[in-house]
C-alpha positions in Angstrom: 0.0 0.0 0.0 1.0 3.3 -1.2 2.6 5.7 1.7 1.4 9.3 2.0 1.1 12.6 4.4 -2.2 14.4 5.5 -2.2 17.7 7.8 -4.2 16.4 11.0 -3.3 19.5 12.8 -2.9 22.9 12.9 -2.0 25.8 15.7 -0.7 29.4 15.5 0.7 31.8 18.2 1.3 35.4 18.1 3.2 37.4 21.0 0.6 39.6 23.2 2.5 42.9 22.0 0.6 44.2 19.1 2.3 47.2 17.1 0.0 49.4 14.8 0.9 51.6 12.0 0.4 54.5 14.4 2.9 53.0 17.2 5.2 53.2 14.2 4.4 56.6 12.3 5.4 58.2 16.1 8.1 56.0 17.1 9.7 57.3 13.7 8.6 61.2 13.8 10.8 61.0 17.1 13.7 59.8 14.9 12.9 62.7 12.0 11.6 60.0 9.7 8.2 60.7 8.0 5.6 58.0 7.2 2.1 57.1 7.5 -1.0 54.8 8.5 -1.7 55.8 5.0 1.2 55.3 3.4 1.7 51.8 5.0 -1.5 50.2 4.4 -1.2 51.4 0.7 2.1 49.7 -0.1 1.6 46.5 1.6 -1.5 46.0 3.0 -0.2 45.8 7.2 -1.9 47.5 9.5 -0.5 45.8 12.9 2.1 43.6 13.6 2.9 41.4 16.9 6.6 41.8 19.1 8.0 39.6 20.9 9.7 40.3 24.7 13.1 40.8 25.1 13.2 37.4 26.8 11.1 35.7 24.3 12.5 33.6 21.6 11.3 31.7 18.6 11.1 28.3 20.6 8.5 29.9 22.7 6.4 31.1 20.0 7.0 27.8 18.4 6.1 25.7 21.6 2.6 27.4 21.6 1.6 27.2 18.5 3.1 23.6 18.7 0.4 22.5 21.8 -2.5 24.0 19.6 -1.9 21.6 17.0 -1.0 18.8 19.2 -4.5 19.4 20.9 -6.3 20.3 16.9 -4.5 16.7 15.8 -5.8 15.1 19.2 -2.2 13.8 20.1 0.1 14.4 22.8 4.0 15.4 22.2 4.7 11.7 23.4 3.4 10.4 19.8 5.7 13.0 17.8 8.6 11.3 15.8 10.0 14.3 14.0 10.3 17.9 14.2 11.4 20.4 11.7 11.5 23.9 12.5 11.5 26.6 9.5 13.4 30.0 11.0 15.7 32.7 10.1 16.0 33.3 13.9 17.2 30.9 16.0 17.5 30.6 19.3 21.4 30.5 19.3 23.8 29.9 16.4 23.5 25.8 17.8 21.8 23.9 18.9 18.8 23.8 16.5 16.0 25.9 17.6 14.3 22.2 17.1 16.1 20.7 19.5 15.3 23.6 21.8 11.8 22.8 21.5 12.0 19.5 21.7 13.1 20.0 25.3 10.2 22.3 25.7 7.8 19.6 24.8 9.2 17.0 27.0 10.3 15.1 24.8 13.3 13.1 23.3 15.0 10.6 21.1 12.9 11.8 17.7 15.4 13.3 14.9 14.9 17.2 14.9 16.3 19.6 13.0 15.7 23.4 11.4 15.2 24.6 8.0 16.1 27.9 6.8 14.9 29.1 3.7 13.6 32.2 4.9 9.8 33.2 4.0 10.0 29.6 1.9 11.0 27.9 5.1 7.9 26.7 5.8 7.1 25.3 2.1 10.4 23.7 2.5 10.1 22.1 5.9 6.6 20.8 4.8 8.2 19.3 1.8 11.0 17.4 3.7 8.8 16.0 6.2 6.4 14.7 3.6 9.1 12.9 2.1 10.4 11.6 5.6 6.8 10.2 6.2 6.7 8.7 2.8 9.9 7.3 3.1 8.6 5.4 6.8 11.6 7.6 8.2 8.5 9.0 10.6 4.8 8.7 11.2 3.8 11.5 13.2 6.0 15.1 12.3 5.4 18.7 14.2 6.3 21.2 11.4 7.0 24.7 12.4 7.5 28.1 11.2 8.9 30.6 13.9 10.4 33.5 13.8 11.2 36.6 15.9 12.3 39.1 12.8 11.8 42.4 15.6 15.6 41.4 16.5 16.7 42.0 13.4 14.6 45.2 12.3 16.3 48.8 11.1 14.2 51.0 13.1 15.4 54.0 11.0 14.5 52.2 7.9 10.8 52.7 6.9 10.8 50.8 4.1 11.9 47.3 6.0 11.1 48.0 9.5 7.0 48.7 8.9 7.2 45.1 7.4 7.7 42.5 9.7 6.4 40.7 12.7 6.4 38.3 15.0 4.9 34.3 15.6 4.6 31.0 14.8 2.3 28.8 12.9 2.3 24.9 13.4 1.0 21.7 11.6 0.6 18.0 12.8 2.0 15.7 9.4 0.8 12.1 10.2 1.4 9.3 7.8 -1.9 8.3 5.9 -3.2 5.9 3.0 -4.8 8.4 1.6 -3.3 11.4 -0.4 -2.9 14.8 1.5 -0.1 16.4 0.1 -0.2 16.1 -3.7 2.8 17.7 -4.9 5.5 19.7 -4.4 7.7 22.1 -6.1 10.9 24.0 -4.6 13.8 25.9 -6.2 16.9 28.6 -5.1 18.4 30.8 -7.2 21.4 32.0 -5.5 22.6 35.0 -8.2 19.9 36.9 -5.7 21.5 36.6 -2.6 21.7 40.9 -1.8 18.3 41.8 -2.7 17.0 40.5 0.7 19.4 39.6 3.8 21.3 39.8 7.2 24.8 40.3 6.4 26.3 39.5 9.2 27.7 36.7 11.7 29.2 36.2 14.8 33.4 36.2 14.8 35.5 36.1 17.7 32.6 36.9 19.8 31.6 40.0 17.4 29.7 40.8 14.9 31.1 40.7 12.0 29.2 42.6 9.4 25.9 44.4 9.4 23.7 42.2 11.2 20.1 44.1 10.1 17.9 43.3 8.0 18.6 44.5 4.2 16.1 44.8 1.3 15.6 45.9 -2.2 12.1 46.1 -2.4 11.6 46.7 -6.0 14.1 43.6 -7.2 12.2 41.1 -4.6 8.8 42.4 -5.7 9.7 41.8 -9.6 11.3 38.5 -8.6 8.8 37.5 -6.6 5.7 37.9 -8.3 7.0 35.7 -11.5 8.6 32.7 -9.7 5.4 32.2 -7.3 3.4 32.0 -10.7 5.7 29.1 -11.9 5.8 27.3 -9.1 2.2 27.2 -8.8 1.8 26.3 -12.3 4.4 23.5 -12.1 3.0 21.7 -8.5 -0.6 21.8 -10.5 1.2 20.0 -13.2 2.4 17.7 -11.1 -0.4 16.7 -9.4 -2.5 16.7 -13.0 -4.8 19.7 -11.5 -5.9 23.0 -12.4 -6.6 26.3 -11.1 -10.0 25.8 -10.8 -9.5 23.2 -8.3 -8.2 25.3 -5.7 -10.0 25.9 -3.2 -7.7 28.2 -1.3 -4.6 30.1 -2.0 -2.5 30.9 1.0 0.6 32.6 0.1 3.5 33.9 2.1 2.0 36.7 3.7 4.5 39.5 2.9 2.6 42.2 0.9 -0.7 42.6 -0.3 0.9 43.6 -3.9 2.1 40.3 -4.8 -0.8 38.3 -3.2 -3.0 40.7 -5.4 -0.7 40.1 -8.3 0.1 36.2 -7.7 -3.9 36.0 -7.4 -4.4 37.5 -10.2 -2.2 35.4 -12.6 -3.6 32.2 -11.5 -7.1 33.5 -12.4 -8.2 33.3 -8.7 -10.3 35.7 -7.2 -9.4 37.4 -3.8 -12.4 35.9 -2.2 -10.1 32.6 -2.7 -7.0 33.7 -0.9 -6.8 34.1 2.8 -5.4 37.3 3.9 -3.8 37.7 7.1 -1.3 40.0 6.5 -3.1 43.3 7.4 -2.6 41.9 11.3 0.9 40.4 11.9 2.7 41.7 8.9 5.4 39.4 7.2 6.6 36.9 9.8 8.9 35.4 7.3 8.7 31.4 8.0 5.5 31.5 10.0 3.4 33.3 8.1 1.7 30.6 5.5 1.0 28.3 8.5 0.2 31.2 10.7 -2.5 32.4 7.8 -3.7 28.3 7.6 -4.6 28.0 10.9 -6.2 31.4 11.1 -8.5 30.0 7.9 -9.0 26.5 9.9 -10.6 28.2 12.6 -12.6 30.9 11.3 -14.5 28.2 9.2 -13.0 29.6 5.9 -11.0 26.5 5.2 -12.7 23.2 5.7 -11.9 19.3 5.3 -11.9 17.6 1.9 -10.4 21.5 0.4 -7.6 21.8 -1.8 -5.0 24.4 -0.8 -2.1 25.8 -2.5 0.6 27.3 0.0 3.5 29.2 -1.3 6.5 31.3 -0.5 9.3 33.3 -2.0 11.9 34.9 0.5 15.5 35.4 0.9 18.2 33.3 -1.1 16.6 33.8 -3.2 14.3 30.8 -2.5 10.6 29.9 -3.3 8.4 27.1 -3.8 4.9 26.1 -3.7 2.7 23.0 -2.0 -0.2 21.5 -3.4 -2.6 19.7 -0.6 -5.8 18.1 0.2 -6.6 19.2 4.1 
């Protein structure tokens, strides 16, 4: 018989520190730097975004969005086998902010590792353990996207530092006989490395480097919008599908722009993607399963649907993942 994946789970968290356009626009007027509610919602869509405390980190986030889909899949931590976390921000340089969590949870013996692939790391992290579970590798994964991106923030930067967010999204992957995840599709293309990164790292017990967060808007935008097209088109393909069987399209939840445009392209009418994005702004790895769950529970999304997630961030990585909740 035939091995596959189903989501059986799903859980979100987002820190209690929420962060509105207006906390901005005056945080930055004391700084001389002039922006706007306005001018915000208009080039992105965001109109709040969550912060984490100084003595939070992304294993928190990730352990609370990990119990609500523990709970949502009717499981304990006990029957977890594998757990793949998707971050840009880890706890520490090593161990794995994983392996962090798994001590969290209780936990231990089951192979965990991180991802990073940036906004894609989810995508990615799905994909691996689907092919883990196929392979009988595991039966029961936790797959995570966490990230604390406020750490790494310009604050005298209004065109990155409006963007981002904080919190974590989570999904229960169990092994099934029956197809849940159709087909997956994932690419780099490291020519684009400078249009969106951190440049630095730790040396000698400095940094060496710039260690904030650097984008070219424009150049990701024009990237972004024509690889998310093609990687929707080619998981479809391989899954012998159309657009008109998706359901839902719940994209990486970085700018309203590119959801509008990405939408557009695939014939799909906004009333078929779920937008999260006005409330926690881009949260990098967590966002697409931070947006899933959000669906899950408000009804939008329900069993037996056909979703297409997808991501594009920093590497410049992407990729998209066709699924059957």
């Amino acid at each position: 018989m035939r091995r596959y994946s189903r989501i059986t789970g799903t859980g979100s968290y987002l820190p209690p520190r929420r962060v509105t356009n207006d906390d901005f626009v005056a945080q930055l007027a004391e700084k001389g730097i002039e922006t706007s509610d306005q001018w915000i919602v208009e080039r992105t869509g965001i109109r709040a975004r969550h912060f984490a405390e100084r003595d939070v980190a992304s294993s928190d986030l990730a352990l609370e969005a990990a119990r609500k889909a523990l709970e949502a899949a009717g499981i304990t931590a006990e029957d977890i086998d594998l757990i793949i976390v998707a971050t840009s921000t880890p706890d520490m340089v090593f161990p794995s902010t994983a392996a962090i969590l798994q001590g969290k949870l209780g936990i231990h013996g089951c192979p965990a590792f991180d991802v990073q692939a940036v906004c894609s790391g989810f995508v990615y992290a799905l994909t691996v353990a689907d092919s883990m579970l196929k392979s009988g590798v595991a039966t029961r994964a936790l797959v995570i996207g966490a990230e604390v991106f406020s750490r790494i923030l310009d604050y005298s930067d209004r065109t990155t530092c409006v963007l981002f967010g904080d919190g974590a999204g989570a999904v229960v992957l169990e092994a099934s006989d029956e197809p849940g995840i159709l087909a997956c599709d994932l690419h780099a293309d490291g020519r684009h490395v400078d249009i969106l990164c951190v440049p630095g790292n730790v040396y000698g017990g400095q940094i060496l480097g710039d260690p904030l967060l650097k984008m070219d808007g424009q150049a990701v935008f024009k990237l972004a919008v024509g690889v998310l097209e093609k990687a929707a088109r080619a998981t479809l393909e391989k899954a012998s599908m159309t657009e008109s069987d998706i359901d839902w399209l719940i994209p990486h939840q970085a700018n309203i722009r590119i959801m509008q445009s990405t939408a557009r392209k695939l014939k799909l009418p906004m009333e078929k993607v779920i937008v999260t994005v006005d409330q926690h702004g881009n949260t990098s790895a967590a966002s697409i399963p931070l947006a899933l769950d959000h669906g899950v529970r408000a009804g939008q999304i329900k069993p037996g649907q056909t979703l297409l997630l997808e991501g594009v961030g920093g590497g410049f990585a992407w990729g998209a993942v066709l699924l059957k909740l």
